[in-house]
C-alpha positions as a LaTeX table, in Angstrom:
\begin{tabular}{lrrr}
\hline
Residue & $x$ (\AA) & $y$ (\AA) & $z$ (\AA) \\
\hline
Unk1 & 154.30 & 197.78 & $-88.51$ \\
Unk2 & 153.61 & 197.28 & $-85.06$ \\
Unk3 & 156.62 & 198.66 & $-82.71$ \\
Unk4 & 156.77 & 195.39 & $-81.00$ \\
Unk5 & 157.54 & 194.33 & $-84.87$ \\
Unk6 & 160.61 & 196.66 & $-85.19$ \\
Unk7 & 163.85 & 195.06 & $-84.83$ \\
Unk8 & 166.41 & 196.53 & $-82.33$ \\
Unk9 & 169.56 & 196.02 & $-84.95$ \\
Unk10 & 171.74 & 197.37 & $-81.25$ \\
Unk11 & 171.45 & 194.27 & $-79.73$ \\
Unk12 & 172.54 & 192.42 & $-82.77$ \\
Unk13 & 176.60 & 191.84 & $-83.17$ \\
Unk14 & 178.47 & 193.29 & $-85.88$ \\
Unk15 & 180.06 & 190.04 & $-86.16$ \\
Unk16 & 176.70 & 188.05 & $-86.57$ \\
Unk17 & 176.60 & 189.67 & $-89.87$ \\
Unk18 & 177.59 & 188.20 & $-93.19$ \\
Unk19 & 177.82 & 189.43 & $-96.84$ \\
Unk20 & 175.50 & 187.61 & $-99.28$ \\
Unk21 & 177.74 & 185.63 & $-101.77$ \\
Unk22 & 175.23 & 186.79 & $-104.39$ \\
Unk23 & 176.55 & 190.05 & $-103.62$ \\
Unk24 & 180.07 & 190.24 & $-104.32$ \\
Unk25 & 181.35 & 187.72 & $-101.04$ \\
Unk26 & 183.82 & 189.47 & $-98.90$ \\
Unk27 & 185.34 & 192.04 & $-101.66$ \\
Unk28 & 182.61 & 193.57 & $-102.78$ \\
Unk29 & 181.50 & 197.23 & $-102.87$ \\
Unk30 & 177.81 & 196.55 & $-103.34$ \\
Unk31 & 177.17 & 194.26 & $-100.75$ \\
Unk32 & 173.61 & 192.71 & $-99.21$ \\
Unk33 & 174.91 & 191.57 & $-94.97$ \\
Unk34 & 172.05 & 189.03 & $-93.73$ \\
Unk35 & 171.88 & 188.27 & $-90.21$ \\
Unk36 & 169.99 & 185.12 & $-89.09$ \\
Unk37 & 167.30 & 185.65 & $-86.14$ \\
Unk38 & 165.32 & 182.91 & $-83.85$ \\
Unk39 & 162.01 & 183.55 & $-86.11$ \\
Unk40 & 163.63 & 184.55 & $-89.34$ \\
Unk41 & 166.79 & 187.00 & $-90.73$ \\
Unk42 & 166.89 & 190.49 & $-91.71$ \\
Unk43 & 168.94 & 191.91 & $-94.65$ \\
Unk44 & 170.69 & 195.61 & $-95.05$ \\
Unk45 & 173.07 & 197.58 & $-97.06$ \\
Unk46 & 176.78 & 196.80 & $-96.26$ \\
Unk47 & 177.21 & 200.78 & $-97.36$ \\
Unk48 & 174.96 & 201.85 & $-95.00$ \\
Unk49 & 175.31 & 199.22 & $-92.10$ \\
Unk50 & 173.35 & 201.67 & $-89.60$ \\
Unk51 & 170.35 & 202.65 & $-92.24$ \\
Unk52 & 167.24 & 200.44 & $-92.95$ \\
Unk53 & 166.97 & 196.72 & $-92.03$ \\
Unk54 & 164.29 & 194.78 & $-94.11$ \\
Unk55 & 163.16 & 191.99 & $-91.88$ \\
Unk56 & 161.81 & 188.68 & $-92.97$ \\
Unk57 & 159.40 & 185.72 & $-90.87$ \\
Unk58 & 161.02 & 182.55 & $-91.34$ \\
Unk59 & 158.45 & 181.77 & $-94.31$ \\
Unk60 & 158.77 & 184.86 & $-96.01$ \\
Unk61 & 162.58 & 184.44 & $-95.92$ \\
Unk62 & 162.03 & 181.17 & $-97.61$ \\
Unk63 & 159.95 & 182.30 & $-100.45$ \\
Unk64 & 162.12 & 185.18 & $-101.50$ \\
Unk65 & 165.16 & 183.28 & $-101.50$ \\
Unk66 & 163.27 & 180.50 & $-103.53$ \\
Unk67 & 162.04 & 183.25 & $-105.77$ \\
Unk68 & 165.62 & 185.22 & $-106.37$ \\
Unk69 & 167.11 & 181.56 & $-106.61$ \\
Unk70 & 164.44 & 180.80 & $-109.55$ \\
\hline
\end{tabular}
């Protein structure tokens, strides 16, 4: 990953983020937040809000919801 790649979750409000419904909705302990971005979204660990972000393109986004959908 390029460091132009990385994603500055600081600039990112806490309120943009939103617990999967596939995850428990709002009352869940094991929780997947998603936060929507211009070229895609990035997902982390409602537990660990300031731990690792995994950040999808747009298409890539697409394909694994498809897939976990399927």
């Amino acid at each position: 990953m390029r460091e132009t790649d990385k994603l500055d979750t600081h600039v990112i409000s806490e309120k943009a983020w939103f617990k999967s419904s596939y995850s428990g909705g709002g009352s869940g302990s094991d929780c997947v937040e998603v936060v929507f971005l211009a070229d895609g979204a990035a997902l982390r660990d409602s537990k660990n809000p300031g731990g690792s972000v995994l950040r999808f393109a747009a298409d890539s986004m697409g394909a694994f919801l498809a897939h976990i959908k399927g």
